[in-house]
C-alpha atoms as one frame of an Amber mdcrd trajectory, in Angstrom:
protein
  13.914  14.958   3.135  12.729  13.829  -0.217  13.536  15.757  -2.804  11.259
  15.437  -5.822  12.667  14.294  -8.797  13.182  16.988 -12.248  11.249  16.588
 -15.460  14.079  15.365 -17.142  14.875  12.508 -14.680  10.622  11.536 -14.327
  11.384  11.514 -18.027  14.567   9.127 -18.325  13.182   7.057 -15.324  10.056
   6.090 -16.942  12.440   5.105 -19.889  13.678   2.824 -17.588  10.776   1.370
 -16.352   9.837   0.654 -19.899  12.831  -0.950 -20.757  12.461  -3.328 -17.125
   9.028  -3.978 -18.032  10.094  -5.199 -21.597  12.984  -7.233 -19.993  10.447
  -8.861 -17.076   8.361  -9.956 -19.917  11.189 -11.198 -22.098  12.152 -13.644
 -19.316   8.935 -14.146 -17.156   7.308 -17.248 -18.296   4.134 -15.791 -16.648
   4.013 -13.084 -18.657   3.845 -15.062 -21.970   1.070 -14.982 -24.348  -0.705
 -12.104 -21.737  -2.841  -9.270 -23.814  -1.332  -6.321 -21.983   0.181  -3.089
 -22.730   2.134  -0.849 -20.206   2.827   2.852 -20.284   4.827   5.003 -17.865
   4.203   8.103 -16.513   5.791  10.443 -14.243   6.438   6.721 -12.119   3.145
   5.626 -12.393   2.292   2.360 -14.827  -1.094   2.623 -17.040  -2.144  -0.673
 -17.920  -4.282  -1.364 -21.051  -5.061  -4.681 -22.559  -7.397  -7.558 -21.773
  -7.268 -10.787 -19.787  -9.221 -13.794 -18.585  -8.970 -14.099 -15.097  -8.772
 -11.136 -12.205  -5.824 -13.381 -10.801  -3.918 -12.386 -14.234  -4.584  -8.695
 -13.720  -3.534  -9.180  -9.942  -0.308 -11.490 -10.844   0.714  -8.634 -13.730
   0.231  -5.417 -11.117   1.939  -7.142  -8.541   5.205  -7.544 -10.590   4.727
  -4.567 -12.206   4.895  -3.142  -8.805   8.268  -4.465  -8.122  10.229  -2.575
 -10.431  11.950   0.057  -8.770  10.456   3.563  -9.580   6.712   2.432  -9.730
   5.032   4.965  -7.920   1.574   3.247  -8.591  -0.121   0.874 -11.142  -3.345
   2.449 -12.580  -5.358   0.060 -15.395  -8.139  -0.135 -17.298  -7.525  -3.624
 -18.746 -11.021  -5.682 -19.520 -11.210  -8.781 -17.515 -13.206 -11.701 -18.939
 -14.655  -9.520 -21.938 -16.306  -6.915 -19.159 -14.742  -3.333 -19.271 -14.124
  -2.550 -15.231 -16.646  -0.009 -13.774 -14.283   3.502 -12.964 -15.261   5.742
 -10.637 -13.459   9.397 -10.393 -14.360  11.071  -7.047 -13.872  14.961  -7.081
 -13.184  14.810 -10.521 -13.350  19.095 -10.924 -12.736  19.561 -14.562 -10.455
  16.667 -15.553 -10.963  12.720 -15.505  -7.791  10.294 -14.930  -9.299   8.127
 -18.182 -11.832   9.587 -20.386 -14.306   6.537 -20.017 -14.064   7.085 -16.285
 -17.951   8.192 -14.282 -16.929  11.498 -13.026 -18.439  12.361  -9.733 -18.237
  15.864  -8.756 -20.301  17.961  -5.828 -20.187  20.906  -8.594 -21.271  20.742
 -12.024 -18.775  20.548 -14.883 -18.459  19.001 -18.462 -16.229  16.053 -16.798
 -18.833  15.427 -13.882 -21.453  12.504 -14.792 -23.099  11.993 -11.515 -23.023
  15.456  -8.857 -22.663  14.003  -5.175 -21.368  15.348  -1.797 -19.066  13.047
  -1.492 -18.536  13.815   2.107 -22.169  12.169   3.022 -21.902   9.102   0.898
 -21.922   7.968  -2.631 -24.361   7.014  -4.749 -23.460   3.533  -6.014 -24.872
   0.225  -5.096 -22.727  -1.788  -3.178 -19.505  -3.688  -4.641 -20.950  -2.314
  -7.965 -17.357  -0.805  -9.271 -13.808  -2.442 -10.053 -11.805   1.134  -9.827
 -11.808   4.248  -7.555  -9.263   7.382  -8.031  -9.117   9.372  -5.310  -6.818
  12.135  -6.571  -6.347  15.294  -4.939  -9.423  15.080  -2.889  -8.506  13.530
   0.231  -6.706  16.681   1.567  -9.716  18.938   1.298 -12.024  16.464   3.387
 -11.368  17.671   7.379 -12.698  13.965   7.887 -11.746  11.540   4.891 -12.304
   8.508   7.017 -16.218   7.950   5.665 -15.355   8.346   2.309 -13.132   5.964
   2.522 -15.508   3.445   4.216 -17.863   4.275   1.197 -15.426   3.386  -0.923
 -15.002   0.128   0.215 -18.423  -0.343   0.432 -18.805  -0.046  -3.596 -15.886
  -1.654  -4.252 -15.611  -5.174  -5.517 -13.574  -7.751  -3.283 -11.007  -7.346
  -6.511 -11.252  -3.798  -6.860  -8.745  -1.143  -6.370  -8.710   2.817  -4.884
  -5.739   5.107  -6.390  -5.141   7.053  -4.223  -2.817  11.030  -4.851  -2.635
  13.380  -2.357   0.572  16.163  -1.608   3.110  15.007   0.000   2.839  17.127
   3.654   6.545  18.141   3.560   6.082  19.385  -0.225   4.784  23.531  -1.017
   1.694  22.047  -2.549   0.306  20.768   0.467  -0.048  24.068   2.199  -0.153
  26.498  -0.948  -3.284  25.703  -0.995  -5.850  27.124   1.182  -8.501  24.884
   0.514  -6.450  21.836   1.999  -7.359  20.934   5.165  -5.521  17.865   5.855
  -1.954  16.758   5.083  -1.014  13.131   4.332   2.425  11.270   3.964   2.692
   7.461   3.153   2.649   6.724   6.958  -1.167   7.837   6.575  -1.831   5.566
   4.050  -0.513   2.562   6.601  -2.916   4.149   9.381  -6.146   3.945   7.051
  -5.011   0.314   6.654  -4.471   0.002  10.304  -7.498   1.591  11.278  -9.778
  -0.045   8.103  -9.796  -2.966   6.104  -8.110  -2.451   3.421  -4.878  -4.236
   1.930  -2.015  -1.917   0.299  -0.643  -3.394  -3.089   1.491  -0.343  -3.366
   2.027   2.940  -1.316   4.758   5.516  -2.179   5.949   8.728  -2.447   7.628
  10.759  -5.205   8.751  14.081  -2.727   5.368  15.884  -4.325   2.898  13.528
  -4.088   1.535  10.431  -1.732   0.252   7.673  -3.590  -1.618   4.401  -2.825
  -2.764   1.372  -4.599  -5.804  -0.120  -1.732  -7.693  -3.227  -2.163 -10.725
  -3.791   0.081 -10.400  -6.908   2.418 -12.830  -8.655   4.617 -13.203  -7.295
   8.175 -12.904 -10.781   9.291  -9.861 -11.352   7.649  -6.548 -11.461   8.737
  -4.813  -8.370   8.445  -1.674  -7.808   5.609   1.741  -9.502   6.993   4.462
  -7.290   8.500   6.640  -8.480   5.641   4.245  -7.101   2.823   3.918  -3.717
   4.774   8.105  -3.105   5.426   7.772  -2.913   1.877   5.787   0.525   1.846
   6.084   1.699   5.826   8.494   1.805   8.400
């Protein structure tokens, strides 16, 4: 049993992180010379800045997600002058980033674009860099088309954030508009069953999270040494 963590240790921990962070780019020669600020919170790295190349953004989340704590690694860094393209599904009244296009099936101040999600969404395809799937996933009986969608309209670099209760925590079930419970063992099953690549999956005792990057069908599939990391 996981026992989720108290305020004051999500507190000291991101302290932590922050001072690992600072440390990895003290020493990192990779790091060097990089426009790009980090902030923790609650375990989960917010990324600001800009770079040249999407294989600096992908080198910098991928160490990032090595520090031990990092629940997931959320951005909004400008790559090659162009601001990424965010995309908050079942956004209700609150947006993960201001600048993010809320998408909402009922209307509210935060909701740019009003879509049942569950029949499809109405982007072109591999039109957006960054999808947040937060506390939506659980009140879909069937989440497996939206997730297909959102591969669809991702770009090959793109990334969905996934947050969902954890199914042992009171959250899942306090709530009786949740209709499905996930754990992290999910998130390897959508990756099983889909094509999608996890550059981070974890779980705080609350929460699931999961950092997905769409991958070709054709592809091979991740190696059983990148997904020990995340899944037994």
């Amino acid at each position: 049993m996981i026992i989720p963590l108290s305020e004051r240790r999500l507190k000291t921990r991101d302290q932590f992180l922050e001072h690992a962070f600072g440390e990895m780019r003290k020493h990192d020669e990779r790091l060097r010379g990089l426009d790009i600020d980090v902030r923790f919170d609650r375990g989960v790295a917010h990324l600001t800045g800009e770079l040249d190349r999407p294989e600096e953004l992908a080198m910098v989340r991928a160490l990032i997600g090595t520090l031990d704590g990092v629940l997931g690694v959320w951005d909004r860094v400008r790559v090659g002058g162009r601001a990424p393209v965010v995309v908050d599904i079942g956004c209700g009244g609150q947006k993960q980033y201001p600048g993010n296009i809320g998408v909402d099936f009922r209307p509210t101040p935060q909701a740019d674009v009003l879509a049942d999600v569950s029949t499809g969404l109405p982007f072109a395809d591999r039109s957006v860099d960054r999808v947040f799937l937060v506390h939506i996933l659980e009140h879909l009986v069937d989440f497996l088309p939206l997730v297909d969608e959102v591969h669809r309209i991702l770009r090959p670099d793109g990334t969905a954030h996934v947050m969902s209760p954890w199914w042992r925590h009171v959250n899942a079930v306090a709530d009786p508009t949740h209709v499905r419970l996930l754990d992290v063992q999910t998130i390897k099953g959508i990756c099983d069953q889909r094509p999608w690549y996890p550059l981070h999956a974890a779980c705080d005792g609350a929460s699931v999270f999961a950092d997905l990057r769409p991958r070709s069908p054709a592809g091979p599939p991740p190696a059983d040494a990148h997904l020990a990391r995340f899944f037994d």
